[in-house]
VOLODREN-663227 format. One line per field, with one value per residue (C-alpha): x, z, y; residue in one letter; residue number from 1. Coordinates in steps of 0.1 Angstrom, whole numbers, padded with zeros to 4 digits. Example, Ala and Ser with C-alpha at 12.3 -4.5 7.8 and 13.67 -1.06 7.14 Angstrom:
<nodes>
x c(0123,0137)
z c(0078,0071)
y c(-0045,-0011)
r c(A,S)
k c(1,2)
</nodes>
This chain:
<nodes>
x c(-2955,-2958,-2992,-2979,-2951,-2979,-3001,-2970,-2961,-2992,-2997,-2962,-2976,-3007,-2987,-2963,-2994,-3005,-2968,-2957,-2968,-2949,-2919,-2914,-2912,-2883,-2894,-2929,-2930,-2905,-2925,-2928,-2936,-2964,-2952,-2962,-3000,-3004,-3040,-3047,-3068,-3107,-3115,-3156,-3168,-3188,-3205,-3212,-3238,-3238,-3245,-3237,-3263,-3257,-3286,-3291,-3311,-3289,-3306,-3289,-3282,-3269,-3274,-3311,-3331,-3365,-3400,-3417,-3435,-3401,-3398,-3369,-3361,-3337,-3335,-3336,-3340,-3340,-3315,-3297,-3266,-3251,-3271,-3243,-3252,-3224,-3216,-3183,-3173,-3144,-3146,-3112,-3091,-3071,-3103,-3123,-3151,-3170,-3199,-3214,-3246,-3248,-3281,-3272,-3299,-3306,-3307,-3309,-3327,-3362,-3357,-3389,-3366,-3353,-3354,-3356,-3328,-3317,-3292,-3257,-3226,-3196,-3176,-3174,-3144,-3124,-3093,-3063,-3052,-3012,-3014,-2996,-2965,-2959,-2975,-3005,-3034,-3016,-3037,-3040,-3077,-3089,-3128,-3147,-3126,-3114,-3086,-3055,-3056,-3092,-3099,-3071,-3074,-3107,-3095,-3084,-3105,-3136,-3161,-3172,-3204,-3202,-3184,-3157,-3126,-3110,-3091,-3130,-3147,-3127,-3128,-3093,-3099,-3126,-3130,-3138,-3127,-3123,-3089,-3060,-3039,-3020,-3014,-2986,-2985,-2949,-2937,-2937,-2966,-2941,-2967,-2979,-2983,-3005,-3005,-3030,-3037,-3074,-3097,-3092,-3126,-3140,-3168,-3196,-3184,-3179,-3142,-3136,-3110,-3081,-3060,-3055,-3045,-3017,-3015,-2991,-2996,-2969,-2974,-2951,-2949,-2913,-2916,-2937,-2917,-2924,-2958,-2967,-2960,-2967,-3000,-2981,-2979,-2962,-2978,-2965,-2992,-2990,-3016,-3007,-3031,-3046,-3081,-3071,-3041,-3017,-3044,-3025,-3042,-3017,-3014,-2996,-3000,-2982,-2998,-2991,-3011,-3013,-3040,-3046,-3067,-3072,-3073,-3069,-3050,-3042,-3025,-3027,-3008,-3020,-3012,-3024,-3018,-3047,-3049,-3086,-3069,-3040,-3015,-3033,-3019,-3014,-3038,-3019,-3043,-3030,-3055,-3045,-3067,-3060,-3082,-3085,-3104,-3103,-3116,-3132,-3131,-3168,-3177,-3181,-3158,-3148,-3142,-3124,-3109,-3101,-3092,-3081,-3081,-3061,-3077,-3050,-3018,-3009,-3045,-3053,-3079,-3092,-3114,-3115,-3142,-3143,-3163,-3171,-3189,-3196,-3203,-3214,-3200,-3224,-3205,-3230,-3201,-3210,-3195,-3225,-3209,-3231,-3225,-3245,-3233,-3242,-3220,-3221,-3197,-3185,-3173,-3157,-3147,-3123,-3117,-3136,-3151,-3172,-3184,-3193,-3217,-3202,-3224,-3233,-3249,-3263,-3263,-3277,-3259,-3260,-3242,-3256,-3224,-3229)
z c(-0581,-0544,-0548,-0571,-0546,-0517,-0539,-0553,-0512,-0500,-0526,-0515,-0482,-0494,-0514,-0483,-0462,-0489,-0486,-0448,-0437,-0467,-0464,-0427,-0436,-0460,-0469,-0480,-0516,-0516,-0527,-0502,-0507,-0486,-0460,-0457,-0445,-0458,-0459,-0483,-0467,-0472,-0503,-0506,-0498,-0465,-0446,-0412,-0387,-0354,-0335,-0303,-0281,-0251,-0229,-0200,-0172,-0163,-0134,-0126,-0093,-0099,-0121,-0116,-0145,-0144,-0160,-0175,-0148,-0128,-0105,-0104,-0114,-0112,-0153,-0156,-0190,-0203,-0234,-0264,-0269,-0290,-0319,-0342,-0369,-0386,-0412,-0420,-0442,-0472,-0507,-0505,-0479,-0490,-0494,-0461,-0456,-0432,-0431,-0397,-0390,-0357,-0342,-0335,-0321,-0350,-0335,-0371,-0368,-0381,-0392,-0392,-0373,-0349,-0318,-0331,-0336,-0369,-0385,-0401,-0410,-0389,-0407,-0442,-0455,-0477,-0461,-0474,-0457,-0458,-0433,-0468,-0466,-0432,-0399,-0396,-0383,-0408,-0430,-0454,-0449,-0476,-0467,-0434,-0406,-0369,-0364,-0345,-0308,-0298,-0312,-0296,-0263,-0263,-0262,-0230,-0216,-0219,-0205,-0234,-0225,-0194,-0214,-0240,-0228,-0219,-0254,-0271,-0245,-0244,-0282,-0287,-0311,-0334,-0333,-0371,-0400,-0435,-0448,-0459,-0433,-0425,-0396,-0386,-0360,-0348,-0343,-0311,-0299,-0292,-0306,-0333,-0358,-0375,-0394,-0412,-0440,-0430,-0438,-0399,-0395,-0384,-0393,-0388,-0408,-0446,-0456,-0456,-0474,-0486,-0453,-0442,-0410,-0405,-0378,-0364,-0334,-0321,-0289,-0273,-0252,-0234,-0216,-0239,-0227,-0192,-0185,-0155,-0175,-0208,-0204,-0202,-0232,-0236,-0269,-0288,-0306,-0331,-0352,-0368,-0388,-0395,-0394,-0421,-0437,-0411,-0386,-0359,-0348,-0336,-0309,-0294,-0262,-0242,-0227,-0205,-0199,-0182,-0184,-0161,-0155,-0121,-0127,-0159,-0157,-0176,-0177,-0206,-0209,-0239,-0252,-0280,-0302,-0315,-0335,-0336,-0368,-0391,-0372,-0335,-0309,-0302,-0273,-0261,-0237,-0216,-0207,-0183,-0172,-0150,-0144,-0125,-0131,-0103,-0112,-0097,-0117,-0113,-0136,-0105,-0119,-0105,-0124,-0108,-0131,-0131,-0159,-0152,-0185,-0182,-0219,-0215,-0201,-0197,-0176,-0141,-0157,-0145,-0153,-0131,-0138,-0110,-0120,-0102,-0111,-0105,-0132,-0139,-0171,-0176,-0192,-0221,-0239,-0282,-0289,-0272,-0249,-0224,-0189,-0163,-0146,-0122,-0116,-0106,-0128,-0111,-0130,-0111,-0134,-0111,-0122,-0154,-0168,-0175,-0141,-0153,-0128,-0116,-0123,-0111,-0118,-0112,-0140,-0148,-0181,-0202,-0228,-0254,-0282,-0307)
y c(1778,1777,1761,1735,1726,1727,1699,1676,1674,1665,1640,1627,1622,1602,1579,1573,1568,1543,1525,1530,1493,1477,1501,1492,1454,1448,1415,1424,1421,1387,1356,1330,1294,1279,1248,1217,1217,1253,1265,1292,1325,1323,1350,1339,1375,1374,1402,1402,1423,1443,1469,1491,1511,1534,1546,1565,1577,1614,1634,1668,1680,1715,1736,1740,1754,1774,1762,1791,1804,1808,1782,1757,1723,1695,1685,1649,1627,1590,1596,1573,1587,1559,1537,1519,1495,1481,1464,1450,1425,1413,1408,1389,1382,1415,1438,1446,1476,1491,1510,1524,1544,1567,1590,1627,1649,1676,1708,1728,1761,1760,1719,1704,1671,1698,1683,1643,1616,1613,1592,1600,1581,1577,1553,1541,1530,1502,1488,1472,1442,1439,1402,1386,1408,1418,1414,1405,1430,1458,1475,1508,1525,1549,1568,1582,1558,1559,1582,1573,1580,1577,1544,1529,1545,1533,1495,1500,1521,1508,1534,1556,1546,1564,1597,1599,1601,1633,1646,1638,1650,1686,1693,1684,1657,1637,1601,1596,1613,1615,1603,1581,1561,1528,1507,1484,1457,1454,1420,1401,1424,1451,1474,1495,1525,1544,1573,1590,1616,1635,1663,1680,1687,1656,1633,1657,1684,1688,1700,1738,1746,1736,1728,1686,1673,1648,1626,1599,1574,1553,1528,1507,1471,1477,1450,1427,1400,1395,1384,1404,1434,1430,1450,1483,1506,1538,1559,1594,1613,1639,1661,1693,1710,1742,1759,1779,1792,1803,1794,1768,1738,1713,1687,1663,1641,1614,1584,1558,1524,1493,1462,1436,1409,1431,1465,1491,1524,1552,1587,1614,1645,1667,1705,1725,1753,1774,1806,1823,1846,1849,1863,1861,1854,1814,1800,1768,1748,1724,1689,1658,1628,1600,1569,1535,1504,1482,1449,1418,1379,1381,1413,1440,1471,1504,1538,1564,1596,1630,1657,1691,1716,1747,1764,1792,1777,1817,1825,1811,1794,1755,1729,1701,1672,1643,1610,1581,1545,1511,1488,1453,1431,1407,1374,1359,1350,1343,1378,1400,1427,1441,1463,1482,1512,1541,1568,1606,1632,1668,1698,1728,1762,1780,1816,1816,1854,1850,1827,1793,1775,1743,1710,1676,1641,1611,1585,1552,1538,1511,1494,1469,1457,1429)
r c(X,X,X,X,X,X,X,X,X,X,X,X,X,X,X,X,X,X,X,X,X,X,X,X,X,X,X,X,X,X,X,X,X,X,X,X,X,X,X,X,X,X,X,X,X,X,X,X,X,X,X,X,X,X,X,X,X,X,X,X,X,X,X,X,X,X,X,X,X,X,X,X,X,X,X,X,X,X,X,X,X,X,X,X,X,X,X,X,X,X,X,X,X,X,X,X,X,X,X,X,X,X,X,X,X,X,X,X,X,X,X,X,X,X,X,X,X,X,X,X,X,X,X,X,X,X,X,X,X,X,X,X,X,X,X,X,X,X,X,X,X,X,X,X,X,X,X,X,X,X,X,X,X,X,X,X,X,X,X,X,X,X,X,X,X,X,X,X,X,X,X,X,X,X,X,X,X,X,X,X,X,X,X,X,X,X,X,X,X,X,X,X,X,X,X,X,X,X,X,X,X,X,X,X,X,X,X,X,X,X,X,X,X,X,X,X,X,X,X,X,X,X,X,X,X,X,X,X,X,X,X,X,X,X,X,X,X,X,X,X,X,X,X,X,X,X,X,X,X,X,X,X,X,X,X,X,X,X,X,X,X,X,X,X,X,X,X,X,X,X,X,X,X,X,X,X,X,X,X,X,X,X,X,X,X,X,X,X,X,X,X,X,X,X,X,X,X,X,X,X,X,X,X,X,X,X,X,X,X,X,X,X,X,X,X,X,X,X,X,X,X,X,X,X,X,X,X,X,X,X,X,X,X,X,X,X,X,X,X,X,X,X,X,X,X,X,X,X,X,X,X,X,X,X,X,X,X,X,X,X,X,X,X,X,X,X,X,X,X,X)
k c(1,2,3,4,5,6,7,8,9,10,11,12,13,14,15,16,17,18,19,20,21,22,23,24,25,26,27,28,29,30,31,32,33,34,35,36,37,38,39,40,41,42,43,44,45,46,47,48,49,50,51,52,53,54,55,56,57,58,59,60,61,62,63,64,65,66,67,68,69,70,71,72,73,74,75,76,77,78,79,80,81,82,83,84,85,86,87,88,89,90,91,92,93,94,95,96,97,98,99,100,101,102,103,104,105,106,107,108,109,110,111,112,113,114,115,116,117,118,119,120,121,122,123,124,125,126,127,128,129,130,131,132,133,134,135,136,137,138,139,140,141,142,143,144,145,146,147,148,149,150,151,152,153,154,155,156,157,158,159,160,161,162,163,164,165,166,167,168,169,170,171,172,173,174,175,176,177,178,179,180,181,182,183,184,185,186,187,188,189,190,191,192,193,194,195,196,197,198,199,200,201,202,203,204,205,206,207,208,209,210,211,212,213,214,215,216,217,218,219,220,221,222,223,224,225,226,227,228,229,230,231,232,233,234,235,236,237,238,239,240,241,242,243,244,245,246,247,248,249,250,251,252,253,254,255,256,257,258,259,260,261,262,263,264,265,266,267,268,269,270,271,272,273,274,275,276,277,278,279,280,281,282,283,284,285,286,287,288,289,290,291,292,293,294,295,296,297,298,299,300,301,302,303,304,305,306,307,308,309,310,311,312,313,314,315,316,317,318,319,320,321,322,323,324,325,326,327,328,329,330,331,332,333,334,335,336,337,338,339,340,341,342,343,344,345,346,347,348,349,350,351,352,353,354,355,356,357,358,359,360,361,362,363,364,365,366,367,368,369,370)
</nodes>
C-alpha cells in the first residue's frame, strides 16, 4: 500500500511538471483571434546544425609526477575536453528536439578503447513549446536534457571552457539528465522557472534504483525596469533526492547576478546533505564561489574567481581554488562564437587526512561554438 501511494505521488508530480507552464497562465487554453496583419507561426519541419569544441594546452606546475625510472616531471598535455554536435530542429512550431553528442575519455578497465575519446550522448530530448498559450520561450521537455541551475548559470558565465563552474566542478550537481520538466518565462522579463522531474544520477550513469530527484529553479529581475539594472538576477534553487532509500542527497543554493555591457559578476552560496548509509550520520558540505568579468568594447575580458568548499561543515576542513584569465572574444558575427584564453588555476587543501598536495596551472584554452 505504501508503495502504491509512493507511485500515484510521483506520477502526480510528472503530470504537474507536464502542466506547471499552463497552470501559471490562466488564460492559456482561451482562444484568441489573430489581429489585423496576423502571421501564422512557420510549422514546415526544419533542422538545423552546430557544434561546440574546447581545447587546451594545460602544463602543471606542482604536483610533479615520476617517469619510471624515478625522476621527476612537470605533466603537461594538448587535450579536447569538449566535442558537441548538435542537432536541433521542429517538426511544428509546437514540437522542437534535440539531440547532442559529447567525447569522454574511456577509462574502462581492460577496454580495448581504454585510454581513447569516445562518443556518448548528452542531450536528447523532445520539447513542448507553450509560446501559443503563455509567454513565449515556455516550454515542457520530456528525455536526456539540461537541468535547471547549470544551464542557466552558464548564460552568464561564460567560461566553462576555462572549467565548469563551481557546483559542477565540486560534484554537487550534473549538467544533463534524464527527465521531465517545464519552463516559464515570466512576463516583462521579470524572470523565470523551471522545474524538473529526473532520474538523480545524471547523464553518464544509467538509473539505479527506484529513487528520482526533484528539482526547482526560480530567478528573478527586481529591477527589470530600470535599465542600468536590469541585468541583475536573484535565483532560489532546490534538489532533494536520495542515493537510495533513506539515503539523503539534497541541495539547495542562492545566487546572485548582474550583466553588463562592462563587466559580469556572480556570487553562489550552496549546502548539502549526504548520507553514505541508511541511518548514517548526515555529511552537510558547505560550497561558495565568487567571480568577475571585467570587460572591454573591443573583446579583451578578464576572469577573476574563487571557491572555497568546506566537505564537512562540522571538520576544519578547506578547499580553496584561485583562478585567473585573460581572454579574447573574437567578433565574426553570423552566429559563430569563438574566444582565446590563458589562465593559471590554484588549489590549496588545508587540513585534509589524509594530506592532499596542493596544485597549480598554466592553461592555454580555446573555444570554437557554431
Amino acid at each position: 500500500m505504501q508503495k502504491q501511494t509512493t507511485l500515484a505521488r510521483r506520477l502526480t508530480l510528472a503530470f504537474a511538471i507536464c502542466a506547471v507552464g499552463l497552470a501559471l497562465s490562466p488564460p492559456a487554453l482561451a482562444q484568441v483571434t489573430a489581429a489585423e496583419g496576423y502571421v501564422p507561426p512557420d510549422d514546415k519541419p526544419a533542422v538545423k546544425l552546430g557544434f561546440t569544441m574546447f581545447t587546451d594546452y594545460t602544463y602543471t606546475d606542482s604536483p610533479t609526477s615520476k617517469n619510471a625510472d624515478g625522476s621527476d616531471f612537470n605533466p603537461n598535455a594538448f587535450n579536447l575536453s569538449r566535442a558537441y554536435l548538435n542537432v536541433t530542429g521542429q517538426m511544428h512550431h509546437l514540437l522542437a528536439f534535440r539531440i547532442t553528442t559529447d567525447v569522454t575519455r574511456e577509462t574502462g578497465t581492460g577496454s580495448s578503447l581504454n585510454g581513447s575519446l569516445t562518443v556518448r550522448l548528452k542531450y536528447g530530448f523532445a520539447q513542448l513549446n507553450l509560446d501559443d498559450w503563455t509567454t513565449k520561450g515556455s516550454w515542457v521537455r520530456f528525455g536526456l536534457q539540461q537541468t535547471p541551475y547549470i544551464d542557466y548559470a552558464e548564460g552568464v558565465y561564460r567560461y566553462r571552457f576555462q572549467s565548469p563552474i563551481m557546483v559542477d566542478r565540486d560534484g554537487f550537481l550534473t549538467s544533463s539528465d534524464f527527465g521531465l520538466s517545464s519552463h516559464l518565462n515570466l512576463p516583462n522579463n521579470y524572470g523565470d522557472v523551471h522545474v524538473g522531474f529526473y532520474n538523480g544520477d545524471g547523464y553518464n550513469k544509467a538509473e539505479a534504483n527506484d529513487q528520482k530527484g526533484f528539482q526547482v529553479r526560480a530567478s528573478l529581475r527586481p529591477l527589470a525596469g530600470v535599465a542600468i539594472a536590469k541585468g541583475w538576477r536573484v535565483t532560489g534553487y532546490w534538489n532533494t533526492d536520495h542515493v537510495a532509500k533513506d539515503q539523503k542527497k539534497d541541495r539547495w543554493l542562492v545566487d546572485t547576478t548582474f550583466e553588463h555591457p562592462y563587466v559580469n559578476l556572480g556570487f553562489t552560496y550552496l549546502e548539502a546533505t549526504n548520507q553514505a548509509s541508511p541511518g548514517a550520520a548526515e555529511v552537510k558540505p558547505r560550497d561558495f564561489s565568487i567571480w568577475v568579468t571585467p570587460r572591454t568594447t573591443f573583446g579583451l575580458e578578464a576572469l577573476i574567481r574563487y571557491d572555497e568548499l568546506k566537505p564537512n561543515k562540522d571538520l576544519d576542513q578547506k578547499q580553496k581554488r584561485t583562478i585567473f584569465g585573460v581572454a579574447y572574444w573574437f567578433s565574426f558575427g553570423h552566429g559563430v562564437v569563438a574566444a582565446l584564453m590563458a589562465d593559471t588555476t590554484q588549489e590549496k587543501f588545508d587540513n585534509y587526512t589524509p594530506a592532499k598536495s596542493d596544485n597549480k596551472n598554466y592553461a592555454l584554452h580555446t573555444l570554437l561554438n557554431f
